[in-house]
VEXLUM-624287 format. One record per atom (N, C-alpha, C): residue number from 0; z, y, x. Coordinates in Angstrom, 3 decimals. Example, Ala and Ser with C-alpha at 12.3 -4.5 7.8 and 13.67 -1.06 7.14 Angstrom:
<nodes>
(node 0; (7.800; -5.690; 13.190))
(node 0; (7.800; -4.500; 12.300))
(node 0; (7.800; -3.300; 13.200))
(node 1; (7.080; -2.250; 12.850))
(node 1; (7.140; -1.060; 13.670))
(node 1; (7.870; 0.030; 12.900))
</nodes>
This chain:
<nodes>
(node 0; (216.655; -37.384; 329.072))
(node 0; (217.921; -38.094; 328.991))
(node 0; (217.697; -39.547; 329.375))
(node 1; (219.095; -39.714; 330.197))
(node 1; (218.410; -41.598; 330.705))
(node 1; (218.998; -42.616; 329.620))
(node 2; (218.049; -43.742; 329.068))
(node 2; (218.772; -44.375; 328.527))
(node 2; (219.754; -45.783; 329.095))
(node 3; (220.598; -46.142; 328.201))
(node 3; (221.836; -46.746; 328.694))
(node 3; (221.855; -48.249; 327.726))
(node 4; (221.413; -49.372; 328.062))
(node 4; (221.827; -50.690; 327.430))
(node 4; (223.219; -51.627; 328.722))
(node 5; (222.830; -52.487; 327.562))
(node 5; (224.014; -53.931; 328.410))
(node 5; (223.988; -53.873; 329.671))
(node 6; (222.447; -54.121; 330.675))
(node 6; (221.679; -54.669; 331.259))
(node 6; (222.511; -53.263; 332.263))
(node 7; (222.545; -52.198; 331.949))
(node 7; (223.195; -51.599; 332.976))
(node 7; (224.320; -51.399; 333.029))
(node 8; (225.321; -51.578; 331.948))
(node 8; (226.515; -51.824; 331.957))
(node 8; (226.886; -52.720; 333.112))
(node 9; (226.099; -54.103; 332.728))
(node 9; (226.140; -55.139; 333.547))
(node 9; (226.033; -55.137; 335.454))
(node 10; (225.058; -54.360; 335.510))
(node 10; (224.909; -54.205; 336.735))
(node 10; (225.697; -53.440; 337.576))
(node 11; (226.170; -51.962; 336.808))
(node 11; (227.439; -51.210; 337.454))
(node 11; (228.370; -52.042; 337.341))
(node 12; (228.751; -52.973; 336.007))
(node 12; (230.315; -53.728; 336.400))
(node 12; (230.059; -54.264; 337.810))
(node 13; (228.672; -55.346; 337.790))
(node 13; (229.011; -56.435; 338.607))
(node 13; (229.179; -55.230; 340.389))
(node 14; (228.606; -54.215; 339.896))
(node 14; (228.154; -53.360; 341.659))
(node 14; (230.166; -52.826; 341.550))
(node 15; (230.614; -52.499; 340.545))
(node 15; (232.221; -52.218; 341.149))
(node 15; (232.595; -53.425; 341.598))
(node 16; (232.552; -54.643; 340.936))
(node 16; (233.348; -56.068; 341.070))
(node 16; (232.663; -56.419; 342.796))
(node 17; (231.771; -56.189; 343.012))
(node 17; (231.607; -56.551; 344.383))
(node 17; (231.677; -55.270; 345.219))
(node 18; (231.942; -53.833; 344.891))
(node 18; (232.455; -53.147; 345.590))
(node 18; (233.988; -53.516; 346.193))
(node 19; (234.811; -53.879; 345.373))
(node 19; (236.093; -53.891; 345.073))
(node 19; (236.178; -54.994; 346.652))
(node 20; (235.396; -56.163; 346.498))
(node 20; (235.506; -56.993; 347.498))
(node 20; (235.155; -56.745; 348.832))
(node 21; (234.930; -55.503; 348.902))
(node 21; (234.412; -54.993; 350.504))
(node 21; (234.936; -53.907; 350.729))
(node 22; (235.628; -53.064; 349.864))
(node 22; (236.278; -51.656; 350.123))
(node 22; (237.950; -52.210; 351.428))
(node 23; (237.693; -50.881; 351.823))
(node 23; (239.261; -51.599; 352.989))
(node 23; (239.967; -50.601; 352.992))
(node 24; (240.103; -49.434; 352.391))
(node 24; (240.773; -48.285; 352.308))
(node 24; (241.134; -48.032; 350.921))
(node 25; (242.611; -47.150; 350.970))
(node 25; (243.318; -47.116; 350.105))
(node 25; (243.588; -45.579; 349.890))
(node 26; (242.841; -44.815; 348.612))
(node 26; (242.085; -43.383; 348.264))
(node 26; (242.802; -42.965; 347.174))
(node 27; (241.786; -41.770; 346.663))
(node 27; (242.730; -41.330; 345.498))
(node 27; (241.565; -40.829; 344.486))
(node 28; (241.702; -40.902; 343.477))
(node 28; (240.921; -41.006; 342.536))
(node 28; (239.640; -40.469; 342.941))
(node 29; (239.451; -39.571; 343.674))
(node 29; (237.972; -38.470; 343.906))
(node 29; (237.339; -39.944; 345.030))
(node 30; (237.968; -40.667; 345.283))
(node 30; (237.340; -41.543; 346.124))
(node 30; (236.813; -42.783; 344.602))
(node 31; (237.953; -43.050; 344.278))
(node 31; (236.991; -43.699; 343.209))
(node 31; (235.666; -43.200; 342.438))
(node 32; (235.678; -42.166; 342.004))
(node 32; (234.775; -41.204; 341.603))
(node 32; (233.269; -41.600; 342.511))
(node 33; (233.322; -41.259; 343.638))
(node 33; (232.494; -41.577; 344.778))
(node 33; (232.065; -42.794; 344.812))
(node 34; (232.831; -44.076; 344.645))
(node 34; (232.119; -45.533; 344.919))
(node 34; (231.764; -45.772; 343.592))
(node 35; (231.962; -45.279; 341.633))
(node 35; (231.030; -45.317; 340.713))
(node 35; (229.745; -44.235; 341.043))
(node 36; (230.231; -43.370; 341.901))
(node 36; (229.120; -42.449; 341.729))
(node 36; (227.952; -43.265; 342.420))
(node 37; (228.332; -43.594; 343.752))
(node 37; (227.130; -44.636; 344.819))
(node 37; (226.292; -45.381; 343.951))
(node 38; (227.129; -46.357; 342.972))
(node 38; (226.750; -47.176; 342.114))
(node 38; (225.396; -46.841; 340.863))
(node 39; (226.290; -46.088; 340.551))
(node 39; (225.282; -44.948; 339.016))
(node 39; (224.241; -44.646; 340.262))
(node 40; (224.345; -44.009; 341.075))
(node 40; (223.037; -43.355; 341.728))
(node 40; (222.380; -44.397; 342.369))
(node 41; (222.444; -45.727; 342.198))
(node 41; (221.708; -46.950; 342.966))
(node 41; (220.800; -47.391; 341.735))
(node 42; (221.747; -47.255; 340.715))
(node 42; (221.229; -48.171; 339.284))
(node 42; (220.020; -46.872; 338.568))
(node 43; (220.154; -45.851; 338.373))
(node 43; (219.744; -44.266; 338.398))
(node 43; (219.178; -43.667; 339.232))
(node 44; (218.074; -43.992; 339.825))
(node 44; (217.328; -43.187; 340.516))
(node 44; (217.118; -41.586; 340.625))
(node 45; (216.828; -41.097; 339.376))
(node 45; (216.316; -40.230; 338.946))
(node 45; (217.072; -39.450; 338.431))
(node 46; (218.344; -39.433; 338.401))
(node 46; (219.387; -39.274; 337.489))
(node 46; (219.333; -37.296; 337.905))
(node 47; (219.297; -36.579; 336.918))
(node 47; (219.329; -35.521; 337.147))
(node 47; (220.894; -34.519; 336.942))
(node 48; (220.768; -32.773; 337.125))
(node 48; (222.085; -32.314; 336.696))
(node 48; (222.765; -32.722; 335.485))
(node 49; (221.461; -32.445; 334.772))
(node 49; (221.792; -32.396; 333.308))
(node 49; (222.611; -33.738; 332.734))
(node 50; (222.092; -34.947; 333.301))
(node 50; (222.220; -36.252; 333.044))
(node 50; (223.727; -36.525; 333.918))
(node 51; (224.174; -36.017; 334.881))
(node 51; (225.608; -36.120; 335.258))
(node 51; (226.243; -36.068; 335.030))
(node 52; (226.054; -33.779; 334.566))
(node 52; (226.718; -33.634; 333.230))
(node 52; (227.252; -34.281; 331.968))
(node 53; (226.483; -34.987; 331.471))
(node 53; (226.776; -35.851; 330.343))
(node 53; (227.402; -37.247; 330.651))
(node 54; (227.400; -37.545; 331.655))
(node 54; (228.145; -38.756; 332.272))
(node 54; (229.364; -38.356; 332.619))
(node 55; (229.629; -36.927; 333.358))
(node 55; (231.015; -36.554; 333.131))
(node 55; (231.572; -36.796; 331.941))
(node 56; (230.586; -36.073; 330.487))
(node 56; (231.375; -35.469; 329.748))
(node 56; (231.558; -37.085; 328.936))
(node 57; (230.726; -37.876; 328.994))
(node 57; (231.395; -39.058; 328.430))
(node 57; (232.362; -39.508; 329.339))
(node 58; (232.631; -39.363; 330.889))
(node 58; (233.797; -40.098; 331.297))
(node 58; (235.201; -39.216; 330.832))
(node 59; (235.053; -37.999; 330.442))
(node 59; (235.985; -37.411; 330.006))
(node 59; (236.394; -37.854; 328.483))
(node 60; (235.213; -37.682; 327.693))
(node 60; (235.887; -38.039; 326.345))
(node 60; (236.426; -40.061; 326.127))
(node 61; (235.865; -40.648; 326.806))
(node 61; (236.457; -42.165; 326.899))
(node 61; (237.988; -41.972; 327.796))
(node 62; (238.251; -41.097; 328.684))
(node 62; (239.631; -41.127; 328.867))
(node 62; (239.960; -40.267; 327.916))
(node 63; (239.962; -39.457; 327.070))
(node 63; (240.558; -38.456; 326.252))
(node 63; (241.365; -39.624; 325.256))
(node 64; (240.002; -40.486; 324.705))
(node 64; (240.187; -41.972; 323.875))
(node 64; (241.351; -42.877; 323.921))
(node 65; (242.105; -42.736; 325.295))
(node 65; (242.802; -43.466; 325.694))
(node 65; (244.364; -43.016; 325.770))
(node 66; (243.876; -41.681; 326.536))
(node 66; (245.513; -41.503; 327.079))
(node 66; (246.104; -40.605; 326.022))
(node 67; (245.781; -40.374; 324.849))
(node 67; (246.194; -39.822; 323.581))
(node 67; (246.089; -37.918; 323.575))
(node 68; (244.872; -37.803; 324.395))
(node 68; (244.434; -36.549; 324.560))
(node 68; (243.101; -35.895; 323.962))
(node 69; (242.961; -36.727; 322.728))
(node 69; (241.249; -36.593; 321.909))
(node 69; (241.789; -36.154; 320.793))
</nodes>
């Protein structure tokens, strides 16, 4: 399992915040999906199935958190 501090929080924010400034096309969510995915897999080398898996399943339960579906 990979572990997860600030330090990479930090680095995926700052890699969307300067994605954001170079993207020129206008997508639909599976494209967003794709430019965190680039990101996670820059910061994550090694990142395996198993470890995706669980990055899904936390991006699922943090929107569950939100849109009143948990």
């Amino acid at each position: 399992m990979i572990e997860f501090n600030k330090e990479d929080l930090s680095y995926i924010g700052n890699g969307c915040k300067e994605q954001s400034e170079r993207i020129s096309y206008i997508g639909d969510i599976s494209d967003l999906g794709n430019e965190l995915g680039i990101i996670i897999g820059y910061r994550y080398k090694d990142i395996n199935g198993d470890d995706i898996e669980s990055l899904i399943n936390g991006i699922r339960h943090g929107i569950s958190l939100t849109n009143g579906t948990h």
